[in-house]
C-alpha positions as a Markdown table, in Angstrom:
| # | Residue | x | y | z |
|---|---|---|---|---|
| 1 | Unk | 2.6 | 140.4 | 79.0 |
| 2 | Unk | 1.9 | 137.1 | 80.6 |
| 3 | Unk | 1.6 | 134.0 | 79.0 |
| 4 | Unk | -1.4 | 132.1 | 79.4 |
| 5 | Unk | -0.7 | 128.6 | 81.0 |
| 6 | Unk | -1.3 | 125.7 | 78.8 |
| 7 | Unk | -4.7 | 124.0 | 78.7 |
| 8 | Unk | -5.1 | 120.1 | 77.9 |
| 9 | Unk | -7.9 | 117.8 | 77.2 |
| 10 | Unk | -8.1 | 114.2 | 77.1 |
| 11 | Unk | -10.0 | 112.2 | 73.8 |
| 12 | Unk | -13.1 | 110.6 | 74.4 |
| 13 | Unk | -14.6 | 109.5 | 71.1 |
| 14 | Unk | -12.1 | 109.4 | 68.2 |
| 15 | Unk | -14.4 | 108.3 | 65.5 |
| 16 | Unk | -13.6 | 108.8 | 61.9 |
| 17 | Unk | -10.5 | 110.0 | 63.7 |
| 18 | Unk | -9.1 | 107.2 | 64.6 |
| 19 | Unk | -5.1 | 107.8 | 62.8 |
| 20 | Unk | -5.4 | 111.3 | 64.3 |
| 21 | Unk | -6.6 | 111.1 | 67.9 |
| 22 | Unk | -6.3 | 108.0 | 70.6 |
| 23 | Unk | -8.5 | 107.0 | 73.0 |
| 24 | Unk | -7.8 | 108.2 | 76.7 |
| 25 | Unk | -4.8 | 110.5 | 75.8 |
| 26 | Unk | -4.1 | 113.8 | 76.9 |
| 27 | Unk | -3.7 | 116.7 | 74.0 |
| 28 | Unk | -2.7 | 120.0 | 74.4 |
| 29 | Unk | -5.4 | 122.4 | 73.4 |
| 30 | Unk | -4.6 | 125.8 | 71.1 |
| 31 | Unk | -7.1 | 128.2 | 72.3 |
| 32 | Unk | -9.6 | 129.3 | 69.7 |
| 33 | Unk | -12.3 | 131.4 | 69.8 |
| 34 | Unk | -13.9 | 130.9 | 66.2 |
| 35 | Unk | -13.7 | 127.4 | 66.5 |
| 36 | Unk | -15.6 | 127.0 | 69.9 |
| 37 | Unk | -18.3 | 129.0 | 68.5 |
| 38 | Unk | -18.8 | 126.2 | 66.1 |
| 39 | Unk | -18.7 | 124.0 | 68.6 |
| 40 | Unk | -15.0 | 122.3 | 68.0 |
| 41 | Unk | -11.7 | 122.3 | 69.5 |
| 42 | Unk | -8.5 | 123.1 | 68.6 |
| 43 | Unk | -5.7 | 120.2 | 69.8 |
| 44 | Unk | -2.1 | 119.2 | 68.8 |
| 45 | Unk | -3.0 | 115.5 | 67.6 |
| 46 | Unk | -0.7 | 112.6 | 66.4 |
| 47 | Unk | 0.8 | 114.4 | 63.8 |
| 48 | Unk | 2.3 | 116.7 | 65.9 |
| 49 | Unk | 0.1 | 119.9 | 64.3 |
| 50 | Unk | -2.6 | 121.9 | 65.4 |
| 51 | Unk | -6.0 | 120.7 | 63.8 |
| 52 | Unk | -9.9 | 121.4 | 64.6 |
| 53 | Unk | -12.0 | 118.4 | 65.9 |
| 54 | Unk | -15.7 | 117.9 | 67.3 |
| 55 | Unk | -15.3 | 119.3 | 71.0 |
| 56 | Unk | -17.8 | 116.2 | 72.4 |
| 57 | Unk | -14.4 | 114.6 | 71.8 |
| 58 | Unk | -12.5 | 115.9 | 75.1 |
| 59 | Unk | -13.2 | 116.3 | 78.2 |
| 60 | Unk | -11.0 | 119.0 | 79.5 |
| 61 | Unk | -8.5 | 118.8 | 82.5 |
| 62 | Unk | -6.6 | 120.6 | 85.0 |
| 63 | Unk | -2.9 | 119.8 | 86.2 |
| 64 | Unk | -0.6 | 120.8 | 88.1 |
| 65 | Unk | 1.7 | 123.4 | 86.6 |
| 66 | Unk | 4.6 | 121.1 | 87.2 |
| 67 | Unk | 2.5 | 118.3 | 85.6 |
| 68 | Unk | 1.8 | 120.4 | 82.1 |
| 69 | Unk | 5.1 | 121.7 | 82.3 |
| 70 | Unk | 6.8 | 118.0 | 82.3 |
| 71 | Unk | 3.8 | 116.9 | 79.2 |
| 72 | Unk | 4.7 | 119.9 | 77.0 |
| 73 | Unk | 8.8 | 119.1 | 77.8 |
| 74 | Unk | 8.4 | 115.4 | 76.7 |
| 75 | Unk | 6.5 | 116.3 | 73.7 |
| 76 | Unk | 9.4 | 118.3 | 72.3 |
């Protein structure tokens, strides 16, 4: 079976949010079905877990495999 490559977004709008999600950074994104038919997005935020924000808070991106290869190594 083979694994899905990793999918990132970057934050936008972080209000009420603001502890959990910064401005202009990049997040890795847990696909999820349920929550995009409501209209949210899974991402790994500050704290390091998986939690379900407002999707008009990314916009999503595209690297490199390198590049989100490198991101997920230095967030271990």
């Amino acid at each position: 079976m083979k694994r899905s490559e990793p999918q990132f977004v970057i934050c936008v709008r972080n209000k009420e949010y603001g502890a959990s999600l910064e401005l202009r950074k990049l997040y890795q994104l847990i696909p999820d079905t349920q929550a995009a038919k409501h209209h949210q997005m899974r991402v790994i935020d500050e704290s390091g877990e998986d939690y379900l924000y407002p999707e008009d808070y990314f916009v999503p991106v595209r690297l490199p495999q390198s590049a989100g290869k490198a991101v997920l190594r230095a967030a271990r």
